[in-house]
C-alpha positions as CSV (number, residue, x, y, z in Angstrom):
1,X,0.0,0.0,0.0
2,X,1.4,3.2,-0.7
3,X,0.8,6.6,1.5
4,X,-1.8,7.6,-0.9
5,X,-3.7,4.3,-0.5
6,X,-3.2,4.5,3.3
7,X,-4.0,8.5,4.6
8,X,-7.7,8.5,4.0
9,X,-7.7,5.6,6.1
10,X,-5.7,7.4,8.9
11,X,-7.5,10.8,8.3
12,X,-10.5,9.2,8.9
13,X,-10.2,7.6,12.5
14,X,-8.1,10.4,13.9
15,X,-11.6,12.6,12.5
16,X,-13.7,9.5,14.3
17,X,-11.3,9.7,17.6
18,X,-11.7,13.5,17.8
19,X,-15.5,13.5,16.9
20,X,-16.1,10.7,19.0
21,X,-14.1,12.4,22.8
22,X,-16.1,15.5,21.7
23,X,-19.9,14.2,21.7
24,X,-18.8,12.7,24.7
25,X,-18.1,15.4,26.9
26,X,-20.8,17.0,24.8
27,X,-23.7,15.0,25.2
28,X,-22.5,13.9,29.0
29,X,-22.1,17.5,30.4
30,X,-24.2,19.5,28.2
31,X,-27.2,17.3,28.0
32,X,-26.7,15.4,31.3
33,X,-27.7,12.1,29.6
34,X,-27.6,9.0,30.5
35,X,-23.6,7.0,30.0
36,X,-24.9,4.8,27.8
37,X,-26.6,6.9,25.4
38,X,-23.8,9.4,25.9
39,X,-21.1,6.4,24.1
40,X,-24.1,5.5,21.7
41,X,-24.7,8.4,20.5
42,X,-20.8,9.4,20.1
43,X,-20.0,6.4,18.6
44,X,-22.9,6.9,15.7
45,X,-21.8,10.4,14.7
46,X,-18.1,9.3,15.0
47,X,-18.7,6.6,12.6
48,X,-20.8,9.3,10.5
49,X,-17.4,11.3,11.1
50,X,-15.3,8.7,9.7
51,X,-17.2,8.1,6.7
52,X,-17.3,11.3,5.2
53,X,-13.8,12.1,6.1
54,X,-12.7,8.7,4.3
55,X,-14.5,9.3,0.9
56,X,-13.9,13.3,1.1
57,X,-10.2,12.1,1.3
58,X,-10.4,9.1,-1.2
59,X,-12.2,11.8,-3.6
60,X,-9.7,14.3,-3.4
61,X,-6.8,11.6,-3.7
62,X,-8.5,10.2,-7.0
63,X,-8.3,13.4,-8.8
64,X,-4.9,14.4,-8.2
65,X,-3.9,10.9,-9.7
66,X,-6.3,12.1,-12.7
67,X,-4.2,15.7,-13.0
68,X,-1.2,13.5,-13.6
């Protein structure tokens, strides 16, 4: 795998990480909900997160290999 194959794969879960500590403490001490919906709810939008920061990155990978 070359770096260009790998970095939208790494972008994305340090996006998910990120997304995923601040819902937490979001959702936690903001909304005072319950733990367990606290990581549930976290752990949906950081997967929402990582999706959209994968294919945003893949997208804008594939068309600097189509410039060259």
């Amino acid at each position: 795998m070359t770096n260009r194959n790998i970095f939208p794969i790494i972008y994305a879960v340090i996006s998910a990480v990120l997304t995923f500590i601040a819902m937490f403490f979001i959702l936690f001490n903001t909304f005072h909900m319950n733990l367990s919906f606290t990581i549930f709810g976290a752990a949906i939008i950081a997967v929402m997160f990582y999706i959209y920061s994968y294919f945003r990155e893949l997208s804008i990978n594939m068309a600097v290999m189509m410039q060259n």
